[in-house]
C-alpha positions in Angstrom: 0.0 0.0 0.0 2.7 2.4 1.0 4.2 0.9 -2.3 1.4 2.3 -4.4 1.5 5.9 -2.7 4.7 6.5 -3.4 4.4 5.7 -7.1 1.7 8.0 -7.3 3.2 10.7 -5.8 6.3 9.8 -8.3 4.0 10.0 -10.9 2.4 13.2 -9.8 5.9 15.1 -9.7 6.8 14.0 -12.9 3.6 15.7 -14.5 4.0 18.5 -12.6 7.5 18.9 -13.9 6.7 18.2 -17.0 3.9 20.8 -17.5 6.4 23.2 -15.6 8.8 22.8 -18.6 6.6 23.5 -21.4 5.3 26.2 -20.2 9.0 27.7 -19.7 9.6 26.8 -23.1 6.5 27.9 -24.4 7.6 31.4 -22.5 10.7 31.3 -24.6 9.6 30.9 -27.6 6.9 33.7 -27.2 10.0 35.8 -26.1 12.0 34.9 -28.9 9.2 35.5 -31.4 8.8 38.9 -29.6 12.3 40.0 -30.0 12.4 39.0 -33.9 9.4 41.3 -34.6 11.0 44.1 -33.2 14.2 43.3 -34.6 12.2 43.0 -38.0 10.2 46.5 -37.3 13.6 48.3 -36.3 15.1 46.6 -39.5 12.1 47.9 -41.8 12.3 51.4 -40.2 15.6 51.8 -40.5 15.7 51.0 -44.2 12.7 53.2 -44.6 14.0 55.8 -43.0 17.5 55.2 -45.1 15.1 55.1 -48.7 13.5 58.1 -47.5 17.1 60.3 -46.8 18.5 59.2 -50.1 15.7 59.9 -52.2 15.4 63.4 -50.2 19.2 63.6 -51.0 18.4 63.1 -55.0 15.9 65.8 -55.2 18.3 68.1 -53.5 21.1 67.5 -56.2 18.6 67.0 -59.1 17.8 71.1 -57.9 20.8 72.0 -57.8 21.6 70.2 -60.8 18.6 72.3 -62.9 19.4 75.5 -61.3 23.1 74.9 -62.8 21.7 74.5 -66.2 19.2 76.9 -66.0 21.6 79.7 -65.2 22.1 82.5 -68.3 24.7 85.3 -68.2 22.2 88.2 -69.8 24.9 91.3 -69.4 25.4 92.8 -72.9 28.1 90.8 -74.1 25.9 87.9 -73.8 22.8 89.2 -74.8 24.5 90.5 -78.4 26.6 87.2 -78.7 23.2 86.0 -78.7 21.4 88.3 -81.3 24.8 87.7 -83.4 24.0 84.0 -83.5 20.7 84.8 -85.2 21.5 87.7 -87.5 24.3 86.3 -89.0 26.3 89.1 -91.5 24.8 91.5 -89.1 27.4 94.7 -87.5 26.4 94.9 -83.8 27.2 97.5 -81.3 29.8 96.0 -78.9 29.4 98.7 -76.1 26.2 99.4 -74.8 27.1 103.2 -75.2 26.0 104.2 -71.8 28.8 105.0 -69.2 26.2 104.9 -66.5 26.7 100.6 -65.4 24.4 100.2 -62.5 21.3 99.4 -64.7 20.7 96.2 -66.8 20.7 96.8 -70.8 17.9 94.8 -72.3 17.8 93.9 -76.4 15.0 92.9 -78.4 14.6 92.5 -81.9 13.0 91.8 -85.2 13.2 90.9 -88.7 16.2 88.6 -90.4 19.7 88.5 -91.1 18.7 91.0 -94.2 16.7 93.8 -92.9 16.3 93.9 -88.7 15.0 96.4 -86.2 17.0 96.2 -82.7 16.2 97.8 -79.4 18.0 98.8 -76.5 16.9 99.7 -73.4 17.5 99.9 -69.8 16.0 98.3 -66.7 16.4 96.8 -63.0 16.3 93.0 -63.6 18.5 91.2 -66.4 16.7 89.9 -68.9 16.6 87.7 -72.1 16.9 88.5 -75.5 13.4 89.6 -76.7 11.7 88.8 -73.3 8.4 89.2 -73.6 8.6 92.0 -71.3 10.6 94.3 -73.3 8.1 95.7 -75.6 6.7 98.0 -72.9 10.5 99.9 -72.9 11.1 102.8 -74.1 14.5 102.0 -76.3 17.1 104.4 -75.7 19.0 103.5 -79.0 17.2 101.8 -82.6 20.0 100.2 -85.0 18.2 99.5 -88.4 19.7 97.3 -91.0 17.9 97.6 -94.4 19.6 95.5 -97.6 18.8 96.7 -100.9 19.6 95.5 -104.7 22.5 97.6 -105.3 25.5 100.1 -103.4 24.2 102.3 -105.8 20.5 101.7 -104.5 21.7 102.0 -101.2 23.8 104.7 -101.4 20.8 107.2 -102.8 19.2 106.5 -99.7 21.6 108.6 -97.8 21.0 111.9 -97.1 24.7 113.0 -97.7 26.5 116.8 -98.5 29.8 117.2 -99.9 32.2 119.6 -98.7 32.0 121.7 -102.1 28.5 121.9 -100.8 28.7 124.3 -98.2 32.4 125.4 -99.0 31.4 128.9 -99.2 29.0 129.4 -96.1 30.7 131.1 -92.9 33.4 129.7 -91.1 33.5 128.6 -87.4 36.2 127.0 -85.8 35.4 123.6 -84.1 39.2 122.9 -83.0 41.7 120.4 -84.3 41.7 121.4 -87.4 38.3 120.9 -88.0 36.8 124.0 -89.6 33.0 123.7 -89.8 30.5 126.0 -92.0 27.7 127.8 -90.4 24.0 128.0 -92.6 20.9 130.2 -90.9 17.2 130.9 -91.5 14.1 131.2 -90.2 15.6 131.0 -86.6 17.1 128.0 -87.0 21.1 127.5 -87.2 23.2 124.2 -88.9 26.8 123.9 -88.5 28.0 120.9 -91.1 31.5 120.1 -92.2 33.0 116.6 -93.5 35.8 114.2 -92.4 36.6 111.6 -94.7 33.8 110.1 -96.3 31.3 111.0 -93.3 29.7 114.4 -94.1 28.3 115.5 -90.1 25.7 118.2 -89.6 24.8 119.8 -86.2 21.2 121.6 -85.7 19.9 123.7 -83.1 17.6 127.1 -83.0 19.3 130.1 -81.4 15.5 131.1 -80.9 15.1 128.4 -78.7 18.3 128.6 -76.8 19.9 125.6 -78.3 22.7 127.0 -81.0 24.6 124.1 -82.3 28.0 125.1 -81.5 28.9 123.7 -78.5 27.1 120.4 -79.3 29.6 120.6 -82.9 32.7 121.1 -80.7 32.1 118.1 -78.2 31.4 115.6 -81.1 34.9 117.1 -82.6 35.9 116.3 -79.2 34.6 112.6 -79.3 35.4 111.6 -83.1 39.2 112.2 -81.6 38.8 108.8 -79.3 36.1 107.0 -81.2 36.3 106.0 -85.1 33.4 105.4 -86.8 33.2 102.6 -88.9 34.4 103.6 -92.6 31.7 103.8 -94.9 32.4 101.9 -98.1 31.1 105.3 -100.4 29.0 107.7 -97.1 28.3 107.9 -93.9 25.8 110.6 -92.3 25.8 112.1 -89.0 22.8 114.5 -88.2 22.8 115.9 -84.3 19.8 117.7 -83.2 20.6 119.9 -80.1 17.5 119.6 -77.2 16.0 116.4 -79.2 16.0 112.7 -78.5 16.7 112.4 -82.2 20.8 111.9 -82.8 20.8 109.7 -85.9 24.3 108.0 -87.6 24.1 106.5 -91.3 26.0 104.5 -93.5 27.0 102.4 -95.7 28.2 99.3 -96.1 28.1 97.8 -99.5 24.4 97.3 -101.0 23.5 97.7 -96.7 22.4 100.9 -95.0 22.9 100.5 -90.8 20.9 103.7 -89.2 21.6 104.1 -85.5 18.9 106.4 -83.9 19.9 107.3 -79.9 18.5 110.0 -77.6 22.0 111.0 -76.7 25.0 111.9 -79.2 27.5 110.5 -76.8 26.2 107.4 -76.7 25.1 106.9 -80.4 28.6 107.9 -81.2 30.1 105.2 -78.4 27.6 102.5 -80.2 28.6 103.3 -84.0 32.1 103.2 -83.1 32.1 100.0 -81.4 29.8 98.2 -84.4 31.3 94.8 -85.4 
């Protein structure tokens, strides 16, 4: 009897243990399956979290990247290497004419590599050739180019005088050398005289307070340290004293250039620097 109570009781502890045991291991494996999923969640995150930064890091360079190659130098030099590229055989002005720098020079243009219309003016922001923009500006300089059949053809459309024209109209002394002729009437006052093959005229109205003589001795004055280009047969230069209107013509084969500027300064910086 005491044989069979101890069995049992042998018996019982061994379930007990048993039971004890899986349930440890059962513990453990619910741990284990606990620290993968984190593990797995940290892994997921962190690869997220890495996909995210590089593809955060691609737009930033792709930006950059377009920025780079949308930058455009519009100063003058580019804006007439530019125009040059689509009116081929076309003399441009190289220098803007204006010795005032702080503003931006803005060009826009139209017509062909035959007969063109270009216009400069000035603003505050730097802007493309021909932006759309433009148009609104008043230009402070028009270069024409007009092609014709002939030099002949083109040649009768200058308005030019000859120095046996005026030879015997009074004398006025525009220093170096330069000896220009005086014509009056009706209260206005010219004073023309030629150098080379450019025949120059200066206009004003003693009337009005604006005789031409001073105006004749700076342009004297500037023709000293700027050459015009050399007309193949005539070249025109008309000044108006007091008027937005100082025009320089000429030509160069069967092609007349006409550069119309508000100032004589600068139309004469301009025509000199034509290439």
């Amino acid at each position: 009897m005491k044989l069979y109570k101890l069995g049992g009781i042998l018996l019982l502890s061994l379930v007990l243990v048993g039971c004890s045991n899986g349930n440890s291991s059962k513990q453990s494996s619910n741990n284990e399956s606990k620290t993968d999923m984190q593990n797995s969640s940290s892994s997921s995150s962190s690869a997220t979290s890495s996909s995210t930064t590089s593809q955060e890091s691609a737009s930033t360079t792709s930006g950059a990247n377009n920025s780079q190659s949308d930058g455009q130098s519009y100063d003058f030099s580019s804006l007439t290497q530019d125009l040059s590229s689509k009116l081929s055989d076309t003399l441009l002005p190289q220098n803007s004419g204006l010795s005032d720098t702080s503003k931006n020079i803005h060009i826009r243009y139209n017509g062909n590599s035959a007969d063109s219309n270009i216009y400069y003016s000035v603003g505050n922001d730097a802007l493309a050739l021909n932006d759309a923009s433009i148009k609104a500006e008043t230009p402070y300089t028009v270069l024409t180019k007009r092609s014709y059949s002939s030099a002949s053809d083109a040649q009768s459309h200058l308005d030019y005088t000859s120095a046996s024209e005026i030879k015997g109209l009074p004398k006025v002394n525009l220093g170096h050398s330069i000896i220009g002729h005086t014509q009056s009437g009706a209260g206005q006052q010219y004073i023309s005289w030629n150098e080379g093959n450019w025949s120059i005229s200066v206009h004003g109205s003693p009337v009005n307070n604006t005789t031409p003589k001073k105006l004749a001795i700076s342009s004297v004055d500037m023709f000293e340290s700027y050459s015009l280009p050399a007309p193949n047969t005539q070249g025109v230069v008309k000044f108006n004293v007091g008027s937005s209107s100082q025009v320089i013509t000429w030509q160069a084969g069967s092609v007349v250039y006409r550069l119309k500027a508000n100032d004589p300064a600068v139309a004469i910086r301009m025509a000199a620097s034509m290439k």
